[in-house]
N, C-alpha and C positions, 0 to 999 in steps of 0.2 A: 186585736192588738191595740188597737185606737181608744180600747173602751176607758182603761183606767186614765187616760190622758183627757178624754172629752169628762169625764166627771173630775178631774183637776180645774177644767176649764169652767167648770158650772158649779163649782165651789168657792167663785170669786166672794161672794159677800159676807163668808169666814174666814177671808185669806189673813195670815198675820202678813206682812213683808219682811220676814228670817230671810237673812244673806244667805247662811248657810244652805236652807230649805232652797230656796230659791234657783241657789246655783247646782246644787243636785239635780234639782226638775232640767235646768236648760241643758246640763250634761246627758239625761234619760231621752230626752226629746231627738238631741242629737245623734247620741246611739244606735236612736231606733229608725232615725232616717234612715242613716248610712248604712244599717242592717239591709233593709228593704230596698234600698237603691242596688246596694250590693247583690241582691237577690235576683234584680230584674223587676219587683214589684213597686212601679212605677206610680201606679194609684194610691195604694197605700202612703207610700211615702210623698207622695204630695198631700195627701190628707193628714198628713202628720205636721209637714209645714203649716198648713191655716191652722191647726189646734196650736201650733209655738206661737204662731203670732197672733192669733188673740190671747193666748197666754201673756203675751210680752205687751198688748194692748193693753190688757186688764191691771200687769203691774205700773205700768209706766202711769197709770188714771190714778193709783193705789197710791201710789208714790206723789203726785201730783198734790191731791187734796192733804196728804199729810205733811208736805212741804209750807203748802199755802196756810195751814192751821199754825204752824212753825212761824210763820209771817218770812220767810225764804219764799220769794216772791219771783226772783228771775230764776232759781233754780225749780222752781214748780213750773215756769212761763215753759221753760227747756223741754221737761217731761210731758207737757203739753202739748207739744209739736212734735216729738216720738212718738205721742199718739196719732196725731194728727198723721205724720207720712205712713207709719206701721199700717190705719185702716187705708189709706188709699192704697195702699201694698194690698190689703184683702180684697177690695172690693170688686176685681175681677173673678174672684174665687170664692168669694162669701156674700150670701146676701142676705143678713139677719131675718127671719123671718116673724110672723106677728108675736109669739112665743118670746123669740131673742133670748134664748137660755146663757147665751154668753153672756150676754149686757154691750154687743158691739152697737146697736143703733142707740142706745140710752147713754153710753159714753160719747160716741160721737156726737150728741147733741149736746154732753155734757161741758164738752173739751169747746166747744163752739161760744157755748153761754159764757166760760168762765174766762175765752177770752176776748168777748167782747169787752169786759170791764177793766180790762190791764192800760196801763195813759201810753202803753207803747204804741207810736205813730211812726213814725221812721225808722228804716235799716241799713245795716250796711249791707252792700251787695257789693262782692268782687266780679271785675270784668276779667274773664279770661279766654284766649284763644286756644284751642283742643287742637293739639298738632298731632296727636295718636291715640285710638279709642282701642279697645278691643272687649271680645265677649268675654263672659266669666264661663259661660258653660263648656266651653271648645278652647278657648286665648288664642284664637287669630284674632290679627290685629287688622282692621279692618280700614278700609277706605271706598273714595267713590267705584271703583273699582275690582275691588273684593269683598264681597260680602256673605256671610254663614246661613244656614238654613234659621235659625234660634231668632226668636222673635222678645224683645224686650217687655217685663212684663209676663211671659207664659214661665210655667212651673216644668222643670224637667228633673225627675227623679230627686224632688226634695228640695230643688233650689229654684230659687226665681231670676229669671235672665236679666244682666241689666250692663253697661255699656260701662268700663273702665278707664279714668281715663290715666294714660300711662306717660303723657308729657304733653306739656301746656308749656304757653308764654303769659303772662303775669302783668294786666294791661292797664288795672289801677279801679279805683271803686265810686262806687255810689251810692248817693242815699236817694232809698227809693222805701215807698206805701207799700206795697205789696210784693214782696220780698218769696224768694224759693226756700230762703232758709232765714226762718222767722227767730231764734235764737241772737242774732248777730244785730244786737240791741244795743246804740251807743250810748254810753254813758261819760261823764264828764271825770275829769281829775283835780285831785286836791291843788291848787296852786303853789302850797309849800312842799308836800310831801312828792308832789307826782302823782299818787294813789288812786286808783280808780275809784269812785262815789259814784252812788248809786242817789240820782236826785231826783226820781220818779215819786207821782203821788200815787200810793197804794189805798188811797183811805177807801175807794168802795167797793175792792176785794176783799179790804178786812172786814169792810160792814157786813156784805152777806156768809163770808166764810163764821164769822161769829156767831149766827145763827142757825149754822148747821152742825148737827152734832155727826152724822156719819156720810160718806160717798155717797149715799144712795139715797139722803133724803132730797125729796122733788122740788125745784125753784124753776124760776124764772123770769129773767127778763125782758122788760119793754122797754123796747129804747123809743120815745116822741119827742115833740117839742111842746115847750112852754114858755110862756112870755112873762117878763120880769120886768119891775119898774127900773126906770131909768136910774133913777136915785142910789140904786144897790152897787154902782158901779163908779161915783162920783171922783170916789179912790186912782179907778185906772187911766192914766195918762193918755193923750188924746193921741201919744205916736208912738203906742203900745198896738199891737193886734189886737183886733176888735173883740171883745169876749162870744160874739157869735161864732165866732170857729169859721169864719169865711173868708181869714187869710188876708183882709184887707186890713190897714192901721185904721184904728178906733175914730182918726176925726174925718177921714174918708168912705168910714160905711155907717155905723149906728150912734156916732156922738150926737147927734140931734133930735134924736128919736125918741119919744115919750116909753115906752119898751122897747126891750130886745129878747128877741126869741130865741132861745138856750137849748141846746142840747140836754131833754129829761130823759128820767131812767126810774121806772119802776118797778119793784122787783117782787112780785108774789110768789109766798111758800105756802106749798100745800100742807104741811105740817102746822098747827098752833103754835104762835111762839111762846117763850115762857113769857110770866105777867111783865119782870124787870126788862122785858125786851118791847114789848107792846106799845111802838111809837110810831111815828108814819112812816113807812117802807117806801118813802120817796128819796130820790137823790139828784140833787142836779148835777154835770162834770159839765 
């Protein structure tokens, strides 16, 4: 039963991304859960969940890179982190092996690289108090008190168990570096209009995304440092942040300094580039 669905899933590197196609697959995927759950064949239908969800890994990457050639930059960033939580969603249940027929360890390296290079540094994070959880697999509502055999996290006839929450108090937000939910990227607004802008610098997404012609051709970057004369900087104001990225104003850490050491990035592809692309694959941010 698994077989036509695992060779869907190992067809990723001629997938078109058809709506249509697409939502028929997630419709058959479902069917055949519920079939097999229905059934009592427990196995089965958990093996049919990890083929949906590297299915759903492979489009969200699919979708990703064809967003970012789009130059749609926060809606690629979004498809990003779909992959990102989808594979830690697997990763109890799959463990790509040296093979990786699926492409889940070559995305998840893929999904890492590409967001190393996005200038999103801050999030927002909502603070909230959980006044009532319960499971999805049973819906008892649970407390310190009562709690279900189902362990969050484990697969039970097709679903994976995970804790709902069914009321909360609403306790106000933060901006924090390392965020749960990496999406929730603030951006600034027009003054006249109200309008949300988008005032991020994309320029070294587009540098490597422009010299990749498909998903699967191999890059990589290096992120060091390099030092720069001082002179390059004469421009930035002495109670401005320091262009080293160390959080301190400029006339309290490197205004005096004959260089400053910059955050470098360089990015080598294993493919040749074309000749009009053949210039140094270096980049400072």
């Amino acid at each position: 039963m698994c077989t036509s669905f695992e060779q869907l899933c190992q067809s990723i590197r001629i997938r078109r991304l058809n709506k249509g196609f697409l939502k028929s697959r997630e419709k058959a995927f479902k069917s055949a859960i519920e079939e097999h759950a229905r059934k009592g064949q427990e196995d089965t239908a958990n093996r049919l969940w990890v083929l949906k969800t590297i299915f759903e890994v492979q489009n969200h990457y699919l979708t990703a890179f064809n967003l970012i050639k789009k130059k749609k930059y926060y809606k690629a960033w979004c498809e990003l982190e779909h992959c990102e939580v989808s594979i830690h969603f697997l990763s109890n249940h799959y463990n790509p092996t040296d093979y990786d027929k699926y492409l889940i360890g070559y995305i998840s390296k893929n999904v890492e690289s590409w967001q190393s290079l996005y200038p999103y540094k801050m999030f927002i994070s909502p603070e909230i108090l959980e006044k009532k959880i319960r499971c999805n697999i049973c819906g008892m509502v649970l407390s310190p008190f009562s709690r279900c055999s189902h362990k969050v996290g484990d697969l039970y006839s097709g679903k994976m168990c995970v804790r709902e929450v069914i009321d909360l108090d609403f306790l106000g937000i933060s901006l924090v570096e390392n965020p749960v939910q990496k999406y929730s990227v603030p951006f600034t607004k027009d003054e006249d209009s109200g309008e949300e802008m988008d005032h991020y610098d994309y320029s070294i997404v587009q540098y490597v995304a422009e010299r990749l012609d498909n998903p699967f051709n191999n890059w990589q970057p290096r992120w060091t440092k390099k030092m720069h004369d001082r002179s390059n900087f004469n421009h930035v104001p002495k109670d401005n942040k320091c262009p080293c990225s160390s959080g301190k104003l400029f006339k309290d850490c490197c205004y005096e300094n004959e260089s400053i050491l910059l955050p470098h990035l360089e990015v080598v592809f294993d493919e040749d580039l074309p000749v009009n692309q053949l210039q140094e694959v270096i980049i400072t941010k």
